[in-house]
DRENKOL-204688 format. One record per residue (C-alpha): residue number from 1; y negated, z, x. Coordinates in steps of 0.5 Angstrom, whole numbers. Last residue first. Layout:
N
+-----+-------+-------+-------+
|  nr |     Y |     Z |     X |
+-----+-------+-------+-------+
| NUM |     Y |     Z |     X |
...
+-----+-------+-------+-------+
END
This chain:
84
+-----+-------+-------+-------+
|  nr |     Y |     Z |     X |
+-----+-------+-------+-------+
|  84 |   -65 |   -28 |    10 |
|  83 |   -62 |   -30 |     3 |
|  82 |   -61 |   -22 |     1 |
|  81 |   -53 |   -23 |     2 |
|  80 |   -53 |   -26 |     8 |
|  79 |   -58 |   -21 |    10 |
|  78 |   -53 |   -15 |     7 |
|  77 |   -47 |   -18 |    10 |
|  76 |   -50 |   -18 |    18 |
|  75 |   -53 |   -11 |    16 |
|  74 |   -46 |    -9 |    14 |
|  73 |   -45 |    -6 |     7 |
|  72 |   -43 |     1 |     6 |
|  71 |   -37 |     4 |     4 |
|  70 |   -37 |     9 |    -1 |
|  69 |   -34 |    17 |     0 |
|  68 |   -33 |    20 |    -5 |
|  67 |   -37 |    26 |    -3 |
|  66 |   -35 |    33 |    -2 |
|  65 |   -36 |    39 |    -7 |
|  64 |   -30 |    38 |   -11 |
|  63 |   -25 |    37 |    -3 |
|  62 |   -20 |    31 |    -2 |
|  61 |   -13 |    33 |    -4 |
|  60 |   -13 |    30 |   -11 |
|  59 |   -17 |    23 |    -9 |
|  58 |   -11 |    23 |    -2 |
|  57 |    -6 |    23 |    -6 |
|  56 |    -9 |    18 |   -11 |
|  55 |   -11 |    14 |    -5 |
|  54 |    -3 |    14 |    -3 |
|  53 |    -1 |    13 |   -10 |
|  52 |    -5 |     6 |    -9 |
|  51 |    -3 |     5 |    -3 |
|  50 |     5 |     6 |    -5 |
|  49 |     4 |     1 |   -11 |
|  48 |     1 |    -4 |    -5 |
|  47 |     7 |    -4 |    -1 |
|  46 |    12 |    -4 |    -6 |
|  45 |     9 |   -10 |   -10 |
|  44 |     9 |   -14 |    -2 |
|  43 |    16 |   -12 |    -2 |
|  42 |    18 |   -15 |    -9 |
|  41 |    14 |   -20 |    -7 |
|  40 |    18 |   -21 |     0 |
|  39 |    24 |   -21 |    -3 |
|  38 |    22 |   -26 |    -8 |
|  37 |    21 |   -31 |    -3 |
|  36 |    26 |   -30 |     0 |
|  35 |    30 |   -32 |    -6 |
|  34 |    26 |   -38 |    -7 |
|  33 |    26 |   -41 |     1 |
|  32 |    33 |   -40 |     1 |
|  31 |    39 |   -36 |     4 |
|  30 |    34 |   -30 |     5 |
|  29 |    36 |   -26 |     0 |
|  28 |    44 |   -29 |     1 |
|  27 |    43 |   -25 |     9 |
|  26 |    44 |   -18 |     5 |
|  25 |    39 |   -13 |     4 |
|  24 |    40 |    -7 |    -1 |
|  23 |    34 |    -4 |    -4 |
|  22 |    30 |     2 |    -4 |
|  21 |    23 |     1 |    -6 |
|  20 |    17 |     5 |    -9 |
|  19 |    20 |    12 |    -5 |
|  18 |    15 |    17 |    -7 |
|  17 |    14 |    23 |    -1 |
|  16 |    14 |    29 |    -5 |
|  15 |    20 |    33 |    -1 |
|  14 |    17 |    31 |     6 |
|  13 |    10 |    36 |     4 |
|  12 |     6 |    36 |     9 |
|  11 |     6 |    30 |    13 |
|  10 |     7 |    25 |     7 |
|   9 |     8 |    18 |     7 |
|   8 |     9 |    14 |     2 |
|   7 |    15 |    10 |     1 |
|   6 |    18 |     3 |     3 |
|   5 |    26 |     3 |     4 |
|   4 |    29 |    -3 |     5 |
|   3 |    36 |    -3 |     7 |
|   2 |    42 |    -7 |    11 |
|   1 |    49 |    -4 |    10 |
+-----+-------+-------+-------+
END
């Protein structure tokens, strides 16, 4: 049978990995724009818990003494940004 499986990934430890979707698929979930629309939300609500249990796996590896690391803005953003 057809599947869709979306889990973490986790190249250390596979018996860790959490699966956030396990569905069977048939071409009935795809029949209509309605029913295909659902599958592709459950999907993106799988996809979107499995980063966010990525990013608190990688929160709890990531060294005390290290800092988070924080995104800066472009130069090109800050001067929109600034009014410049």
């Amino acid at each position: 049978m057809p599947r869709i499986i979306v889990t973490t990934e986790s190249s250390t430890a596979p018996q860790k990995t959490d699966v956030l979707l396990d569905e069977l698929v048939h071409s009935v979930h795809m029949s209509t724009d309605h029913a295909a629309a659902q599958l592709v939300e459950r999907l993106a609500w799988a996809v979107s818990d499995a980063e966010v249990a990525e990013g608190a796996r990688v929160q709890q590896m990531r060294p005390r003494w290290l800092p988070e690391r924080r995104s800066r803005p472009t130069t090109r953003t800050s001067r929109v940004a600034a009014g410049v």
